[in-house]
C-alpha positions in Angstrom: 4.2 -20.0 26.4 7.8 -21.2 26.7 7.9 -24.9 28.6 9.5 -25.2 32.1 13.3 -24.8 31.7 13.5 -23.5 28.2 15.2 -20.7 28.2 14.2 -17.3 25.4 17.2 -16.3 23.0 17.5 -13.6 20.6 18.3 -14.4 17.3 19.6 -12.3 14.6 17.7 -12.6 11.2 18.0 -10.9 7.7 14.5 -11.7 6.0 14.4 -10.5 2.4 10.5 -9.6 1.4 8.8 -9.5 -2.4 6.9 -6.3 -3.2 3.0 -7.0 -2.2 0.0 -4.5 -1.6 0.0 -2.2 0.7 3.6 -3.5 2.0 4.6 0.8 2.6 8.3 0.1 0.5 9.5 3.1 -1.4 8.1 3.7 -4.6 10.2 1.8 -7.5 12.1 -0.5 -4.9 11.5 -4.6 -5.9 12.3 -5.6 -2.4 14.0 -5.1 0.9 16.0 -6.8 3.6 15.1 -6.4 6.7 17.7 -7.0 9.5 15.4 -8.1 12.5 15.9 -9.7 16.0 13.9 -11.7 17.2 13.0 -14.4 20.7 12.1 -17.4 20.8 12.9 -20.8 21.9 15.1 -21.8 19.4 15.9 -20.5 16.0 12.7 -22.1 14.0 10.3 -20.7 16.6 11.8 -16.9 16.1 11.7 -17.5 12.1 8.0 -18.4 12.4 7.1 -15.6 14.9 9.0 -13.1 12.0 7.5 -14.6 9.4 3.9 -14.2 11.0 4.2 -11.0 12.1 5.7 -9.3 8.6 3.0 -10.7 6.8 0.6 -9.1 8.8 2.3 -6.0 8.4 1.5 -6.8 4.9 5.2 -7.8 3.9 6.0 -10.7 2.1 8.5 -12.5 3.4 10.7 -14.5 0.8 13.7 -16.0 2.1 15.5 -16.5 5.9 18.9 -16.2 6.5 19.3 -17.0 10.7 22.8 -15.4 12.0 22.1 -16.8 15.6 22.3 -15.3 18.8 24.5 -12.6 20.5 26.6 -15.3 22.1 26.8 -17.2 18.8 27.6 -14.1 16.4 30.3 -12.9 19.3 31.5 -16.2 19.0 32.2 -15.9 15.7 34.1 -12.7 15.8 31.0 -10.4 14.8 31.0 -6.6 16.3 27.9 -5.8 17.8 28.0 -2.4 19.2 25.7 -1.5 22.0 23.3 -0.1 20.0 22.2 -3.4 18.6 22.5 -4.9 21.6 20.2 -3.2 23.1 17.5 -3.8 20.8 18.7 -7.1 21.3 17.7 -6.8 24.8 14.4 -5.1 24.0 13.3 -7.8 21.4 14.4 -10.4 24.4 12.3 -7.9 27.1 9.4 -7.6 25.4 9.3 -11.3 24.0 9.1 -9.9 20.3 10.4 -9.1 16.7 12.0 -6.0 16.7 12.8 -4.8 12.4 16.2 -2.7 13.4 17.2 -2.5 9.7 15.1 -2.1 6.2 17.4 -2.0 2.7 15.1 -1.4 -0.4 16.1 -3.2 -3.5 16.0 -1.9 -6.7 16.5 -2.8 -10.3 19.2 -1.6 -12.4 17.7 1.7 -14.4 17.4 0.5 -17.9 20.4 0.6 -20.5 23.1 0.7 -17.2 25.8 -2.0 -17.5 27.5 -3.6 -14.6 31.1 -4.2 -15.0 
């Protein structure tokens, strides 16, 4: 429950996740990035809430990288086409975590060389 005064934000958020059990990533893939907004008090609180509610989607969540909110990323020069602002909005609406990207990784096939 947000305290009095505290205002909800959306934050932007590009979690990578480990392969685990279950986790429904494409056969062969070692990973993914998910691009993800989320609300929340402040950055820490939306990480958590991600965090939580990847893992019981039976994701693993690995690493964090915050990008801030649409005010803060438009700030900085970033595009943001209506589109994502919208689910912006939605995540912000509906007080939740809203995945509006997912980028499998996967390794090299064996004998390729990078250059």
């Amino acid at each position: 429950m947000p305290k009095p005064g505290s205002k909800q934000q959306v934050y932007t958020l590009l979690v990578e996740v480990g392969r685990r059990k279950g986790d429904g990533l494409p056969d062969g893939a070692t990973g993914a990035a998910l691009m993800c907004y989320a609300s929340g008090i402040d950055e820490a609180e939306a990480v958590r809430e991600t965090v939580a509610i990847l893992k019981q989607a039976e994701l693993a969540p690995l690493d964090v990288s915050g990008y801030g909110t649409l005010e803060e990323r438009l700030a900085e020069g970033h595009d943001i086409d209506a589109d994502e602002q919208a689910l912006m909005q939605r995540a912000l609406d509906e007080n939740s975590v809203i995945v509006a990207q997912m980028t499998p990784f996967y390794d090299e096939a064996p004998g390729s060389k990078t250059s």
